[in-house]
C-alpha positions as CSV (number, residue, x, y, z in Angstrom):
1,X,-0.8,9.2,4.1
2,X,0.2,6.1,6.2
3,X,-0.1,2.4,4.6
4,X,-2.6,0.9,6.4
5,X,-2.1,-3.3,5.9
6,X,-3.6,-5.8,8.4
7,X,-2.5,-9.8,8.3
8,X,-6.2,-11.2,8.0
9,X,-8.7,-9.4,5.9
10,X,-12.4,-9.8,5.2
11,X,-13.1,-12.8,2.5
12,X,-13.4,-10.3,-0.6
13,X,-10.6,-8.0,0.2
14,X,-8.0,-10.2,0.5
15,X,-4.6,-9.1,-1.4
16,X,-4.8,-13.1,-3.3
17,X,-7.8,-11.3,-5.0
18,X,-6.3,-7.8,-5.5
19,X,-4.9,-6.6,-9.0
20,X,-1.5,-5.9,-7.3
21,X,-0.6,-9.3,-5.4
22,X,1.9,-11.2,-7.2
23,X,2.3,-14.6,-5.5
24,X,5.6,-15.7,-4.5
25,X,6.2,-19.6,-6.3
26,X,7.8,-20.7,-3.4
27,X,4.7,-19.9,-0.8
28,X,1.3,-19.5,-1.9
29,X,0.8,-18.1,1.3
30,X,2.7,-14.7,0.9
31,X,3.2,-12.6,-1.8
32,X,4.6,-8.9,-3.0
33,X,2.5,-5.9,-3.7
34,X,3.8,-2.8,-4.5
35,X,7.7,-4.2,-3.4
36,X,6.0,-4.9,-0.1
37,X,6.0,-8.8,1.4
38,X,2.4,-9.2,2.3
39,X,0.4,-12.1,3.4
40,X,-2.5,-13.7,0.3
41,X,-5.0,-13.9,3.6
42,X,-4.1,-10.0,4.4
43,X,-5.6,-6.3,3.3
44,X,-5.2,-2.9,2.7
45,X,-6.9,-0.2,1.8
46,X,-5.8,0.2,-1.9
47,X,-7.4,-2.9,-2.7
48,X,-8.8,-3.3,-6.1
49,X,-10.1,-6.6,-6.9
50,X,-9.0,-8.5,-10.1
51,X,-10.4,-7.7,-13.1
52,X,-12.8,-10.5,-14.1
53,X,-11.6,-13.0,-16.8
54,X,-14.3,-13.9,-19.5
């Protein structure tokens, strides 16, 4: 199956709200996810949103 990432995803689906996306602390603006660089703005379609804290 083929990783299927896009640079601007629906507000919602973003990685910066995915379970996986780890911000990098130099640029809030990218991050890694799976030991991939990917964009906070972008998406793919493992996205699972973050569980909710209480």
């Amino acid at each position: 199956m083929d990783f299927i990432y896009q640079k601007q995803a629906e507000k919602g689906k973003q990685c910066q709200e995915c379970q996986g996306f780890v911000v990098k602390p130099d640029n809030v603006a990218e991050g890694l996810c799976n030991g991939k660089d990917v964009l906070a703005e972008g998406g793919c379609m493992f996205f699972k949103p973050k569980e909710e804290q209480q």
